[in-house]
Structures are given as structure tokens and as C-alpha cells.
C-alpha positions in Angstrom: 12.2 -1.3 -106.6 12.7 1.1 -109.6 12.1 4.7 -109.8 8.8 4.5 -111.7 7.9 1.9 -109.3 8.6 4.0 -106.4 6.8 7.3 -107.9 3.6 4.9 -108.1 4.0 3.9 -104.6 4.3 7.4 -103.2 1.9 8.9 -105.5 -0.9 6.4 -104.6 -4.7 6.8 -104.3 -4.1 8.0 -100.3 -1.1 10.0 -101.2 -3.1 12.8 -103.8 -6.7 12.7 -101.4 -3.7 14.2 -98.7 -2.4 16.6 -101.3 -6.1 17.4 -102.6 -7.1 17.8 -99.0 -4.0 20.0 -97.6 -4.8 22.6 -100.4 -8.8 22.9 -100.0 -7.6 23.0 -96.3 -5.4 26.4 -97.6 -8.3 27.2 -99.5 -10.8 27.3 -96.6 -8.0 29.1 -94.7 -9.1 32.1 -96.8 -5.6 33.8 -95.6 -4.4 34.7 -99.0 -6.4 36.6 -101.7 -6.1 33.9 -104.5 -7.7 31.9 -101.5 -10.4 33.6 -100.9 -11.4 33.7 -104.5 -11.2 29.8 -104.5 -13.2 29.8 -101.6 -15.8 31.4 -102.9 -15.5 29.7 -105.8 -16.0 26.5 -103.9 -19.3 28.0 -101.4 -20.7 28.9 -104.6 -20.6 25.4 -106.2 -21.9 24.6 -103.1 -25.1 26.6 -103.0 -25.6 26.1 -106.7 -25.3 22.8 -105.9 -28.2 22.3 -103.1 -28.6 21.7 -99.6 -29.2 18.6 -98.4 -28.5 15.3 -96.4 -25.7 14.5 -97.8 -23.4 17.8 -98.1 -24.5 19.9 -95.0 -21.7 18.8 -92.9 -19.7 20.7 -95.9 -22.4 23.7 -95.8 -21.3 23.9 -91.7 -17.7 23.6 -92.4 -17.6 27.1 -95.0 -19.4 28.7 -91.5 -16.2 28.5 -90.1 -14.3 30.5 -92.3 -13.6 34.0 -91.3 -14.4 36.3 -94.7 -17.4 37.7 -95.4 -17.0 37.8 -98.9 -16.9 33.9 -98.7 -20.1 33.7 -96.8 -22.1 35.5 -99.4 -21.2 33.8 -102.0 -22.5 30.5 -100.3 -25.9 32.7 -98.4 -26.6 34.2 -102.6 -30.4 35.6 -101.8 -31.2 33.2 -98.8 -32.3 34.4 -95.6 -29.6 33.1 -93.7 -32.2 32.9 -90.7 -33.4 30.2 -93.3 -30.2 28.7 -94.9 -30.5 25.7 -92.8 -33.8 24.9 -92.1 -34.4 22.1 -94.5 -31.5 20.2 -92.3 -33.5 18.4 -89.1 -32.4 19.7 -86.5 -29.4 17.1 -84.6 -26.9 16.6 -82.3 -24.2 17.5 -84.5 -26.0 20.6 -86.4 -26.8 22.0 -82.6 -23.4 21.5 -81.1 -21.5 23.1 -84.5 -24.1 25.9 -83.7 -22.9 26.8 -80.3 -19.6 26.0 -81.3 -19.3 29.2 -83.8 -21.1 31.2 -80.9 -18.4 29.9 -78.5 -15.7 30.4 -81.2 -16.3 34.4 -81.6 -16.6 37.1 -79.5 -19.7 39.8 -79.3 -18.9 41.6 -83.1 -16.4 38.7 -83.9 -18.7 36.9 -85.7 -20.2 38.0 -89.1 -23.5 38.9 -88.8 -25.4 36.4 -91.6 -23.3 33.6 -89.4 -24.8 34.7 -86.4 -28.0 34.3 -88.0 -27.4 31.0 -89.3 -26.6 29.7 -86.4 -29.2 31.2 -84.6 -32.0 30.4 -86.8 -31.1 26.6 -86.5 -31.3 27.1 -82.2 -34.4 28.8 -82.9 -36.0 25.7 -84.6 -34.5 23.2 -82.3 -35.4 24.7 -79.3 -39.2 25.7 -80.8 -39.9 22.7 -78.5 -37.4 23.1 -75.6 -38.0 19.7 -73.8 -37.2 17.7 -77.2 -34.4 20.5 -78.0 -32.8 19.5 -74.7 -33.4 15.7 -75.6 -31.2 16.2 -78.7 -28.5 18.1 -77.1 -28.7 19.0 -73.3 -27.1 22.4 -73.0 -25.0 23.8 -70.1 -24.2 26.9 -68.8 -21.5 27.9 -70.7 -23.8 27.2 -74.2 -25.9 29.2 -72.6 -23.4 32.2 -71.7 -22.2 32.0 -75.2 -25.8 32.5 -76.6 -26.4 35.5 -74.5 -23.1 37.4 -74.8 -24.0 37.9 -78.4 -27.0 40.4 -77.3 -26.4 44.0 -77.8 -28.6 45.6 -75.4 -28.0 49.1 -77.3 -30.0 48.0 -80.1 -32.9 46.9 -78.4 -35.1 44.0 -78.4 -36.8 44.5 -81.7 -33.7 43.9 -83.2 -33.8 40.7 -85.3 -30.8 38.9 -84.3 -31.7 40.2 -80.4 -35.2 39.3 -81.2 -34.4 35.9 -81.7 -31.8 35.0 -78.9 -34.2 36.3 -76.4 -36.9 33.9 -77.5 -34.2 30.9 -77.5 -33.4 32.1 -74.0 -37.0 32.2 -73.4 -37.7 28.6 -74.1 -34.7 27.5 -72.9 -35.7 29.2 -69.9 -39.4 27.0 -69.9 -37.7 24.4 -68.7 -37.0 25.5 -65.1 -39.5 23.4 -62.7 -39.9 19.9 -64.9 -37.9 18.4 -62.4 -35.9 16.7 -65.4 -32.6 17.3 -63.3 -30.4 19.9 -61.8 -28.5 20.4 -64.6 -31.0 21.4 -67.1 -32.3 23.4 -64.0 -28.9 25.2 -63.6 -29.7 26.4 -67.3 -33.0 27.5 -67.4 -32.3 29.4 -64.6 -28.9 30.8 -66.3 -31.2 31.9 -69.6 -33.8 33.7 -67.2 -31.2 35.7 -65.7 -29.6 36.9 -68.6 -33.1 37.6 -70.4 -34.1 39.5 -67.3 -30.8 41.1 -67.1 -31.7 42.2 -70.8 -34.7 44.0 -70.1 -33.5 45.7 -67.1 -32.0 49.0 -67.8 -30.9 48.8 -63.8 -28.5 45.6 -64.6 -25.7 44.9 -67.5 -24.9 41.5 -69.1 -21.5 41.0 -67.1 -23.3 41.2 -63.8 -24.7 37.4 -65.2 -21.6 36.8 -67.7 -18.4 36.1 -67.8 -16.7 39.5 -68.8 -14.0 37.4 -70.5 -17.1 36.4 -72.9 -18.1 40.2 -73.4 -14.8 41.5 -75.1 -16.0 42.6 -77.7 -14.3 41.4 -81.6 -13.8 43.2 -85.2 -15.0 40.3 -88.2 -13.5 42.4 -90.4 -10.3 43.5 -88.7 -8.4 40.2 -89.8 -9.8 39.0 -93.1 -8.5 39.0 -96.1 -10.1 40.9 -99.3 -10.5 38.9 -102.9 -8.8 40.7 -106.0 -11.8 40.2 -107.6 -15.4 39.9 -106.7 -17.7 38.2 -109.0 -20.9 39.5 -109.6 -23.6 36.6 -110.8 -26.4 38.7 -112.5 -23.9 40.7 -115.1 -21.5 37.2 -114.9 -18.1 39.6 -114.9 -15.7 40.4 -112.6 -14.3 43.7 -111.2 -11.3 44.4 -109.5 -11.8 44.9 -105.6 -10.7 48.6 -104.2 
């Protein structure tokens, strides 16, 4: 085989989709500056772009990155309680859900990605029974919801607000006789609701204390150089 013949081989179809894919993986990374102005770059295109069927796998994935400055960019004015709720609620939505509660601890998370996540709990469970149908929780689902209360602020606080009603309809479910699991978590969700409201009893006396640490989103993110700014379309270097 010649050289040029070889170069083709290596540099096949498959070979650049692996090269393509390795640097939007660096990109998502968000670990160096010029990567988190790609990224936003990228959640941008994304927003401008549209939710839908098709691409929300993609809208999920950006959830995952750690910089707040990324987020916005693919949030622009939405309610981020809101962001998803075109999406029917799913199996794999639901579990990605709990999996960025489970990922991050209490203050770990960026704020607007708690609420995204919550808001798509909030709809799913709106009807608990067919909620549970989709994806039957467990404990520790249910752990990781509550650990992200902060009793402090009270419970008119929106993101508070809405965990407490998630736990309350999870809670609903205790006494259908569905089966001991689902009763195990019902249970589980009343206790740390009550827990909530009882100025007697703290959060670790019904979770994990491991779960409680609390975390710093911005302690290990990385800043752009520049941040764009859509309604005067320039750029200005970040200080």
C-alpha cells in the first residue's frame, strides 16, 4: 500500500467523526478559557436553534457541564423552570434529572440547573402514579432530591417551593398497595418534608450526611476571555 493510500485509510469517514468528537468532547470539558467560549458558542447554536425531539438528548448533555457562563448562553431569557417542558416527560429525561441531583452536592449545582431539572420532576410527577410508571424511584433518588433543600431560606423559596411539592406527591403514593418499594419511598419523601417543616428536626436526622456536604459551583470553573453580549452583538473582555 502507498503512502497516499495509507493517509486515506487512516483518515477515513470513522477516523475524523473520532477526531471531531474528541475535541467537542474538550470543548464540553469547559476546562480551558478558549473552551468555554466554544462552548458557549455551541449552547448558543443550540438554543437559537430550537428544542425539540430530535436534539434534547444534546440540550441534557450541555446540563452537565460545570460553567455557568455556558448555561446562560443555552437558558438566553427562558425560565429555566420552563426550558424543558415542551420535552414529554420519559424514562430517559427523568433519570438524567436525578442524575445531575445525584451528581452535585447541596450548592454544587448551578442554580438555573437545579431548576431545570426540577421543573421537569415537577411535571412528571404532577401525576405521581403515572410519574412512578415511567420511572419508579428509590430511596436514594429521593435523598438526592431532598438534600438540595435549604431549610434557611424557607419554604416560599422557589426552588424549595418546588421540591417540597415533588416530595409531596411523591409522598401520595404511600398506601396504594402498589408494592413495598414504592412504599419505602413515599414514606422516605414524607419524612424529609416533615423533617422540613419542623424547626425541632434537621435534614441529616433523615439524610445521609455524606449527601449534605455542602459544594461551591463556582469554586472550580473556568472564566471565558470574553463574554458575548447578544443585544449590542460585541464582545468585552471578562475581568
Amino acid at each position: 500500500m502507498g503512502k497516499q493510500e495509507d493517509q486515506a485509510r487512516i483518515w477515513g469517514r470513522e477516523s475524523i467523526m473520532t477526531v471531531e468528537n474528541n475535541i467537542l468532547q474538550q470543548i464540553v470539558a469547559a476546562r480551558t478559557p478558549e473552551a468555554v467560549e466554544a462552548a458557549i458558542s455551541y449552547t448558543r447554536f443550540l438554543r437559537l436553534s430550537g428544542l425539540n425531539s430530535d436534539n434534547y438528548p444534546l440540550f441534557l448533555k450541555m446540563l452537565e457541564i460545570e460553567n455557568h457562563w455556558v448555561l446562560d448562553a443555552l437558558i438566553g431569557d427562558e425560565d429555566p423552570f420552563l426550558l424543558l417542558s415542551t420535552i414529554q416527560p420519559n424514562r430517559y429525561v427523568i433519570s438524567t434529572c436525578f442524575m445531575l441531583l445525584t451528581r452535585w452536592h447541596p450548592g454544587g449545582i448551578y442554580p438555573n440547573t437545579l431548576s431545570i431539572a426540577l421543573g421537569v420532576l415537577q411535571s412528571a410527577y404532577s401525576s405521581p402514579k403515572d410519574g412512578y410508571k415511567i420511572y419508579p424511584l428509590n430511596v436514594a433518588d429521593v435523598d438526592n432530591l431532598g438534600k438540595h433543600l435549604e431549610k434557611e431560606k424557607g419554604q416560599n423559596h422557589p426552588q424549595n417551593r418546588c421540591i417540597l411539592d415533588i416530595l409531596d406527591r411523591i409522598g401520595s403514593l404511600q398506601g396504594l398497595g402498589w408494592d413495598e418499594s414504592m412504599e419505602e419511598v413515599a414514606r422516605q419523601a414524607i419524612k424529609i418534608r416533615s423533617n422540613f417543616f419542623d424547626n425541632q428536626k434537621k435534614l441529616e436526622d433523615c439524610i445521609p450526611q455524606v449527601l449534605l456536604v455542602r459544594g461551591d459551583y463556582l469554586k472550580e470553573e473556568v472564566p471565558p476571555r470574553f463574554i458575548f453580549e447578544e443585544d449590542i452583538d460585541v464582545t468585552h473582555r471578562h475581568d
